[in-house]
C-alpha positions as CSV (number, residue, x, y, z in Angstrom):
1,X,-41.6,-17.5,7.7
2,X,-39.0,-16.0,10.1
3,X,-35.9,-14.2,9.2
4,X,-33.7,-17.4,9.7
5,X,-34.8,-19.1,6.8
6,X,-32.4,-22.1,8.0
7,X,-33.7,-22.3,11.5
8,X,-37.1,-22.5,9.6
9,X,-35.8,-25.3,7.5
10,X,-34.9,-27.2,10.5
11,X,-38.2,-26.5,12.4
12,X,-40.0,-28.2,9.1
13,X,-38.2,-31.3,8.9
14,X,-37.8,-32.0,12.6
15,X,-41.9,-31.8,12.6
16,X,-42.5,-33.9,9.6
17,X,-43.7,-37.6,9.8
18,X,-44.6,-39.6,7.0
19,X,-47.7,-41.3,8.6
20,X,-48.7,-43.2,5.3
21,X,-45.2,-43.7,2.8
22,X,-45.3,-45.1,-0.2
23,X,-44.9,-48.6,-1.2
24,X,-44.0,-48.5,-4.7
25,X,-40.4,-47.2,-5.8
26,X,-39.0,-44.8,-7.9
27,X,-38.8,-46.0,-11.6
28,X,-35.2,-47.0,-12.5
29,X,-35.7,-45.8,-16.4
30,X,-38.6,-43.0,-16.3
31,X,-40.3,-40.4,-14.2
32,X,-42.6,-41.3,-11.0
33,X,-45.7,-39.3,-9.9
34,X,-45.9,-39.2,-6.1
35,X,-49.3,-37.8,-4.8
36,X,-49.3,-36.7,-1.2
37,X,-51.8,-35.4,1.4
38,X,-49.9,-33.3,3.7
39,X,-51.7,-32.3,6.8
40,X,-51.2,-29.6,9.2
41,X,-52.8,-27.5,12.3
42,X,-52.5,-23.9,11.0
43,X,-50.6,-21.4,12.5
44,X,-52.8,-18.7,13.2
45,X,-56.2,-20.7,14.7
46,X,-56.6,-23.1,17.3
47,X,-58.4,-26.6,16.3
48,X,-58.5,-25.3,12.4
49,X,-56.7,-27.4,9.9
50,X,-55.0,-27.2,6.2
51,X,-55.2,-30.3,4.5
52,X,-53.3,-30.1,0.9
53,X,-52.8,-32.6,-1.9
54,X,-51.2,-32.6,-5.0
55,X,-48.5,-34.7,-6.6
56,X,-44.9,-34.1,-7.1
57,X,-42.7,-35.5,-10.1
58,X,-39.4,-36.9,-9.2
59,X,-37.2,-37.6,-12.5
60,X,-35.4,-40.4,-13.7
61,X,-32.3,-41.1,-11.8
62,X,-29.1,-39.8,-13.5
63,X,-25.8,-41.8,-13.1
64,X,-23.0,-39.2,-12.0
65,X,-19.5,-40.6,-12.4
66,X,-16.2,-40.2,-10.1
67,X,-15.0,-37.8,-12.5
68,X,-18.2,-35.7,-12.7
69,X,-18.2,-35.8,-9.3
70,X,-14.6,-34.9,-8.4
71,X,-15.9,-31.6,-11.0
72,X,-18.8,-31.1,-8.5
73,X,-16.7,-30.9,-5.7
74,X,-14.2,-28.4,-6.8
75,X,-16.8,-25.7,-7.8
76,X,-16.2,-23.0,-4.8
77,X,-14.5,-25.3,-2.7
78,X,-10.6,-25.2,-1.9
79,X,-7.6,-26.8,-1.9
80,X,-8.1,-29.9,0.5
81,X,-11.8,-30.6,-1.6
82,X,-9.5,-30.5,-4.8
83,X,-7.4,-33.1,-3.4
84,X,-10.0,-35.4,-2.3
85,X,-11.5,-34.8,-5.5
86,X,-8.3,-36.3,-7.7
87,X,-8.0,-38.9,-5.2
88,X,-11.5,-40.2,-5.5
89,X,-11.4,-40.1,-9.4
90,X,-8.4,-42.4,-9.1
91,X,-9.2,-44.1,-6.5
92,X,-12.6,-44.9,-6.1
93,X,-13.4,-46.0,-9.7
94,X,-16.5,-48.6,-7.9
95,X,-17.7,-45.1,-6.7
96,X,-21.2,-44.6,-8.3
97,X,-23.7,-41.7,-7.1
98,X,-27.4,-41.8,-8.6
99,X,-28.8,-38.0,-8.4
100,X,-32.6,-37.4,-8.2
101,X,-34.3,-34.6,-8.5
102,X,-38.0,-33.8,-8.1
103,X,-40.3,-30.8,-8.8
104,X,-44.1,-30.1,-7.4
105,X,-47.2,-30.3,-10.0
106,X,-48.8,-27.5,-8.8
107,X,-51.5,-27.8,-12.1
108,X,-53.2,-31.1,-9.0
109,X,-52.5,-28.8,-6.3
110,X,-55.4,-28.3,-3.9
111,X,-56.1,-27.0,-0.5
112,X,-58.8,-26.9,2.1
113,X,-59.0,-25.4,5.5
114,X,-60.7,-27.5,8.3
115,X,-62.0,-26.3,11.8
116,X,-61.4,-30.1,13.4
117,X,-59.3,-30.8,15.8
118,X,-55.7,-32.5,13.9
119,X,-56.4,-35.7,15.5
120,X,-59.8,-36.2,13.9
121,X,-58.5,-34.9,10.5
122,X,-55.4,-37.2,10.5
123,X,-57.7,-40.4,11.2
124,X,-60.2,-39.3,8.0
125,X,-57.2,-38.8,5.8
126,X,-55.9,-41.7,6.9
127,X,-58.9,-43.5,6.1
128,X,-59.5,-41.9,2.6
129,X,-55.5,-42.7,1.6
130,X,-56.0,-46.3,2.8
131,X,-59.5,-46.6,0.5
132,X,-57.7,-45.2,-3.0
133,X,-55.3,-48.1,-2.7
134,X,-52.5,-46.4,-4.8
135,X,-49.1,-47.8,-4.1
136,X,-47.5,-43.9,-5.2
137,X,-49.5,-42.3,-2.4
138,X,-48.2,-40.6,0.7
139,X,-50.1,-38.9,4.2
140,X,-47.6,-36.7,5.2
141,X,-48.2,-34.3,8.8
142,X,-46.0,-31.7,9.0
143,X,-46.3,-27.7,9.2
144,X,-47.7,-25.1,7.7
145,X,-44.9,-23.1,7.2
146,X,-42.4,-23.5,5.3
147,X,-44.5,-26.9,4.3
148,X,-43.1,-27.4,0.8
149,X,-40.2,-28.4,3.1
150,X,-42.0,-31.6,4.6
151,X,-42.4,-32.8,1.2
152,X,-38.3,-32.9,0.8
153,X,-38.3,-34.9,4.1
154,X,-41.0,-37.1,1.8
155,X,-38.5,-37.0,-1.1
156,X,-35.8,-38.0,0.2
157,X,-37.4,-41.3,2.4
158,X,-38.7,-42.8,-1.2
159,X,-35.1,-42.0,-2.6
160,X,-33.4,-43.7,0.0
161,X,-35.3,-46.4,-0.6
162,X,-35.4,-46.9,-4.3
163,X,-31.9,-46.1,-4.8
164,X,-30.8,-49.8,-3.8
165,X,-33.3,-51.0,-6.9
166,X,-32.3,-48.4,-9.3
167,X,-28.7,-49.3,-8.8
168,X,-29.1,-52.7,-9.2
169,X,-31.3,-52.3,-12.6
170,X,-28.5,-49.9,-14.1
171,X,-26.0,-52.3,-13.5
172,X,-28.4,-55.1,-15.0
173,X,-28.2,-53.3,-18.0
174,X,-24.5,-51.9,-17.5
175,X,-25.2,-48.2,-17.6
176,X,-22.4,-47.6,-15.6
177,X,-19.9,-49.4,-17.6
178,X,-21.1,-47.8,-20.7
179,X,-21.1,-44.2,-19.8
180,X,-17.5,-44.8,-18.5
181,X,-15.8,-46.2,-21.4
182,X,-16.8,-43.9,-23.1
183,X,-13.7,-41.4,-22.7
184,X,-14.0,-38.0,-22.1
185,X,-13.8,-36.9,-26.0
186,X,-16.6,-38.9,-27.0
187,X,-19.2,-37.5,-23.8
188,X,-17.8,-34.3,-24.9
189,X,-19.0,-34.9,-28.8
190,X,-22.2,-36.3,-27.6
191,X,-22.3,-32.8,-25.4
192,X,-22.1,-30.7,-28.2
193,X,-24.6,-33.0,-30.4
194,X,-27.2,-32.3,-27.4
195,X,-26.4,-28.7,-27.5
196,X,-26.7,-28.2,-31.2
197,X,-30.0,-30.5,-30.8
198,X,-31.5,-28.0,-28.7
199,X,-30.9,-25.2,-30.8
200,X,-32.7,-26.9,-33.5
201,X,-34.6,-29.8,-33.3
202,X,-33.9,-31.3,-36.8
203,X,-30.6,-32.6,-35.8
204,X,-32.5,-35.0,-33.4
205,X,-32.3,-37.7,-35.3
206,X,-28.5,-37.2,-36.1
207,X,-28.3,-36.9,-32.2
208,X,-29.7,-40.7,-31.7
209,X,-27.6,-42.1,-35.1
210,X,-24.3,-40.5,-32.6
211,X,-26.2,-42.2,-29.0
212,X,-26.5,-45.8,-31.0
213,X,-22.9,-45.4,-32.9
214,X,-21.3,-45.3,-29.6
215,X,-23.8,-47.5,-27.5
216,X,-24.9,-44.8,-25.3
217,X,-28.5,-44.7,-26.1
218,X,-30.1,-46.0,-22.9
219,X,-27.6,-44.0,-20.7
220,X,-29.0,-40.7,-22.2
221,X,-32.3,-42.6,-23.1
222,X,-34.7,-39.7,-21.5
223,X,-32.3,-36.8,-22.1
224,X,-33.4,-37.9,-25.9
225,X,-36.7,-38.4,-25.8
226,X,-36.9,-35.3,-24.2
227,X,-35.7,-33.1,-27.4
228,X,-37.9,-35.4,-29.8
229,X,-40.8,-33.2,-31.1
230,X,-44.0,-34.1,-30.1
């Protein structure tokens, strides 16, 4: 990688095609697993190829509200972003942002170096994806370096088109309504009961008695489940 990490960036994701997406979409109330194959001519051999695959975990979506967004925005930015901050909290109360956020299982990861030309190994891979018949299964060609990078550009084509579902499930089940009325003092005692939860897992069970007082389960559903003990 060269010393311009961002010109890098840009190289990664402007050489990045997602030859084989795919056709399932992100669970609205749980974790997907993505495999991928991500293919690549390497950067020091001519006609050699890396061909890696390995599966990448992208969370459950998370509702983020105006106000939790206006508090975004005004960490490290300035005066104008605090005003468009207050603005869009009073404003925009429709506004509704879904974040994702994924992370690489490295514990499936595998890699194999291949002296054929790309062409040839992009048409077997293509083949073998086809033959597994797994709707969470991606062929991705991109670089070799940085080419954890292509797998963003992979990320963020399955978010865009999941997020349309996930909204409309969330709203099925009025997650958004629920997290809002809320108030602000009540998220902030179901903060600290998460907190205290952490620091000692026998106050789980108090935690979900608070979640179902105030209807809030399902909104922190797998935030819960997360803290129960296994």
């Amino acid at each position: 990688m060269s010393a311009d990490k961002a010109l890098d960036f840009r190289y990664a994701v402007a050489n990045t095609e997602i030859l084989v997406a795919p056709s399932g979409t992100l669970e609205t109330f749980g974790s997907t697993i993505v495999g991928y194959v991500h293919v690549c001519e390497t950067m020091d051999s001519v006609e050699r190829c890396r061909v890696r695959t390995g599966r990448m975990k992208l969370a459950r979506p998370q509702i983020v509200t105006p106000a939790a967004y206006s508090e975004m925005l005004l960490e490290g930015f300035g005066e104008e972003a605090r005003k468009y901050a207050e603005w869009l909290a009073e404003n925009e109360e429709s506004v509704r942002i879904l974040r994702y956020g994924y992370v690489l299982k490295r514990e499936s990861f595998s890699e194999e170096t291949v002296g054929r030309p790309l062409a040839a190994v992009v048409e077997d891979a293509k083949r073998d994806v086809a033959s597994r018949k797994d709707p969470y299964l991606a062929l991705v060609l991109g670089v070799d370096e940085p080419w954890d990078v292509c797998l963003v550009k992979l990320f963020r084509e399955i978010v865009a088109r999941s997020a349309r579902k996930n909204f409309s499930e969330m709203a099925e089940r009025r997650l958004f309504d629920r997290k809002d009325a809320l108030g602000p003092e009540v998220r902030e005692e179901i903060e600290r009961a998460f907190a205290a939860a952490e620091r000692d897992r026998s106050l789980v069970k108090q935690l979900g008695a608070l979640l179902q007082k105030h209807g809030a389960f399902e909104a922190y559903e797998e935030r819960f489940f997360a803290l129960v003990p296994r």
